[in-house]
C-alpha positions as MATLAB code, in Angstrom:
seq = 'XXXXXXXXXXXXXXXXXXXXXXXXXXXXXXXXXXXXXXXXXXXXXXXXXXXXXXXXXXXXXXXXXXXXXXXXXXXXXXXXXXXXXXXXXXXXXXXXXXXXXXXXXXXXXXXXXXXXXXXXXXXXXXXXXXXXXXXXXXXXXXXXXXXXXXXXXXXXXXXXXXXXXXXXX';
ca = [
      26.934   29.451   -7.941;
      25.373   27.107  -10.210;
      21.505   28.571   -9.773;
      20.764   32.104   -8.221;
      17.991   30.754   -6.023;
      20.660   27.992   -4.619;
      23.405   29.629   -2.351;
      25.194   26.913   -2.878;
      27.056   24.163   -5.350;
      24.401   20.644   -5.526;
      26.535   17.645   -6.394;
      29.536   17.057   -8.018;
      31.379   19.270  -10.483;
      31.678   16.805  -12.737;
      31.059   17.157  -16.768;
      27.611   15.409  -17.334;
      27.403   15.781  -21.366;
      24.344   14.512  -22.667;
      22.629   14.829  -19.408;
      19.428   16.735  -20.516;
      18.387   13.263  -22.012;
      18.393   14.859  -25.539;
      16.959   12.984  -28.593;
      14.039   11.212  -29.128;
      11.691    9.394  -26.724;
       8.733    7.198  -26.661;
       6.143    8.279  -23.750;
       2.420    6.711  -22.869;
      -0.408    8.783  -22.216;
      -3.942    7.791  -21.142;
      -7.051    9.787  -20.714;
      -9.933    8.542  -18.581;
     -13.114   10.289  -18.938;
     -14.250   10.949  -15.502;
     -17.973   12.118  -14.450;
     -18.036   14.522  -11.567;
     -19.052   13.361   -8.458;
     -18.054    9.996   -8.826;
     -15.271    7.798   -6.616;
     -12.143    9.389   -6.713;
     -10.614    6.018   -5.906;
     -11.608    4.669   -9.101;
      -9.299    7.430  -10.817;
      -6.435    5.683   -8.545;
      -6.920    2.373   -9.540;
      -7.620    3.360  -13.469;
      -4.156    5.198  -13.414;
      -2.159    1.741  -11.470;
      -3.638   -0.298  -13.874;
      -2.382    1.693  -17.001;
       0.608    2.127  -15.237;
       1.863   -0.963  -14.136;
      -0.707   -3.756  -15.543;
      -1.073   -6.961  -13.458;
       1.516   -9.835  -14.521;
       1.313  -13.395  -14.464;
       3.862  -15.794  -14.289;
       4.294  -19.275  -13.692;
       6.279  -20.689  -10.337;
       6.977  -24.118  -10.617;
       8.127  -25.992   -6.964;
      10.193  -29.127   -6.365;
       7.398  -30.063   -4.061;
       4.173  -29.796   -4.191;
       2.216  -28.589   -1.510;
       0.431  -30.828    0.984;
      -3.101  -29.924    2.992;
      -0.887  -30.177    6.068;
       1.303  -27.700    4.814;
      -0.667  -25.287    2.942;
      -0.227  -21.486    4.691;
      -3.832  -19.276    5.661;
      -5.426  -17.933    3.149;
      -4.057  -14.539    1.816;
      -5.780  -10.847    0.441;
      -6.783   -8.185    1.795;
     -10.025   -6.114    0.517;
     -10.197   -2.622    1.170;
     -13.428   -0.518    0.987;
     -14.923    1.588    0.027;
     -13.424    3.021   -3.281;
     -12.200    6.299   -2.200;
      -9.920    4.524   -0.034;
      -6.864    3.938   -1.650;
      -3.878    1.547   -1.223;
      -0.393    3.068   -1.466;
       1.534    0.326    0.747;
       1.997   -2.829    2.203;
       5.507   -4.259    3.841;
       6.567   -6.221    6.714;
       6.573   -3.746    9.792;
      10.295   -2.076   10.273;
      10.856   -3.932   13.518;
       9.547   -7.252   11.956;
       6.467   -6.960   14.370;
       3.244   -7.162   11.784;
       2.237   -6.480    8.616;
       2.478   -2.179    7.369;
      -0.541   -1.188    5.573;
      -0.789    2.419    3.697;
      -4.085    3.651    2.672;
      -5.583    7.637    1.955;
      -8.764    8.685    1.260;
      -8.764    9.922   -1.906;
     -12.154   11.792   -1.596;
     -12.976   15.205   -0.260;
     -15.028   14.086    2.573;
     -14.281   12.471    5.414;
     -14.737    8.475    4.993;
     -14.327    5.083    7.112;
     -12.178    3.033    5.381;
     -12.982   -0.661    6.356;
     -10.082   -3.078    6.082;
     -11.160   -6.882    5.780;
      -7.802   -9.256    5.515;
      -8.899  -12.935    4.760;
      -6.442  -14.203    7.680;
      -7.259  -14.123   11.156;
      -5.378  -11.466   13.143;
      -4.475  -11.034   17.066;
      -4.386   -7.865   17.186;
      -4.304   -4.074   14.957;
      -2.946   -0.971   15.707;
      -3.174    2.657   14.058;
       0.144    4.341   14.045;
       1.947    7.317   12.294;
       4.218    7.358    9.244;
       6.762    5.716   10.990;
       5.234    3.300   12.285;
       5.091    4.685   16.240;
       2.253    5.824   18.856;
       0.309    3.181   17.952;
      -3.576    3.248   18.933;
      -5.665   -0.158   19.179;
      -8.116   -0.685   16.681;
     -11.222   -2.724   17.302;
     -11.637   -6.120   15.200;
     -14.953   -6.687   13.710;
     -17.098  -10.167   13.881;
     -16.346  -10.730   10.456;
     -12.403   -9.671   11.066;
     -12.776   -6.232    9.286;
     -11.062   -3.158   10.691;
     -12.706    0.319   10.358;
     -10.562    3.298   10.092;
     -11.801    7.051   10.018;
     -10.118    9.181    7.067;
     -10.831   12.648    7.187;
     -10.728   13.555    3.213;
      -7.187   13.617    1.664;
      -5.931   11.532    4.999;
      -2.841    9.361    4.877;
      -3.465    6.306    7.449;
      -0.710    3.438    8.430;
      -2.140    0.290   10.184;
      -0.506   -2.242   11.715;
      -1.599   -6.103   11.557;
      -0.543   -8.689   13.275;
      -1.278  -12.037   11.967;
      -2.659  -14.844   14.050;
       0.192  -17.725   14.316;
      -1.076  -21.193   12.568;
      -2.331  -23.323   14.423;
       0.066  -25.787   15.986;
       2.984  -22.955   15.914;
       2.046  -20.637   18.514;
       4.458  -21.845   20.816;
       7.050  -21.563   18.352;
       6.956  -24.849   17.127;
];
């Protein structure tokens, strides 16, 4: 028995040495003053900033793109601060667009959701991505979403087709 809380062997018996990543390391520690009472959120974003800072990089094309061609306008803003991302991927079934958000805060919150493309429809669904519930579309596009505080939500979008290809052309 290789622990006495374990009743049992966990991986291999194979000879690991140097496996406790002995020797010397370099690590990266921040500190962010932080006033009580204030957005919770704002710790989040402070912390995946440090963490893993925005990068630019050029992308050159053989062509360049025409009016004609261009694709909707893209982003997605996501309020109010409490409100967190943590994910965004194409839907498992290829049906939509996944988005992750939590509420960071200890009170409940609405989280509003305002994409800048124009959608057909949104649904609020579990973890994976099942027993999904409409959710209204505002005027201005924005989706509202009640958190209760320290509440994981998943939302599915799904993305208007472009004009001219909504018959699959």
């Amino acid at each position: 028995m290789d622990h006495p809380l374990r009743p049992h062997k966990v991986g291999p018996e194979l000879r690991t040495p140097g496996a406790q990543c002995q020797g010397e390391h370099t690590f990266r520690l921040a500190i962010r003053p932080y006033a009580t009472g204030g957005p919770v959120g704002d710790l989040y974003q402070a912390a995946e900033t440090f963490s893993v800072p925005l990068q630019a990089c050029a992308v050159h094309s053989r062509q360049r793109p025409t009016p004609e061609r261009a694709g909707p306008p893209l982003g997605l803003s996501i309020m109010p601060t409490d409100v967190v991302l943590s994910a965004v991927q194409t839907a498992e079934d290829r049906d939509g667009i996944i988005i992750r958000v939590f509420n960071a805060a200890a009170a409940p919150v609405t989280a509003t959701l305002l994409p800048r493309f124009l959608l057909d429809a949104t649904q609020r669904c579990d973890l994976e991505e099942k027993g999904e519930q409409p959710l209204e579309i505002g005027p201005q596009g924005d989706i509202k979403v009640p958190l209760a505080a320290g509440q994981i939500a998943t939302v599915r979008l799904h993305p208007a087709a472009p004009e001219g290809r909504g018959d699959g052309s």
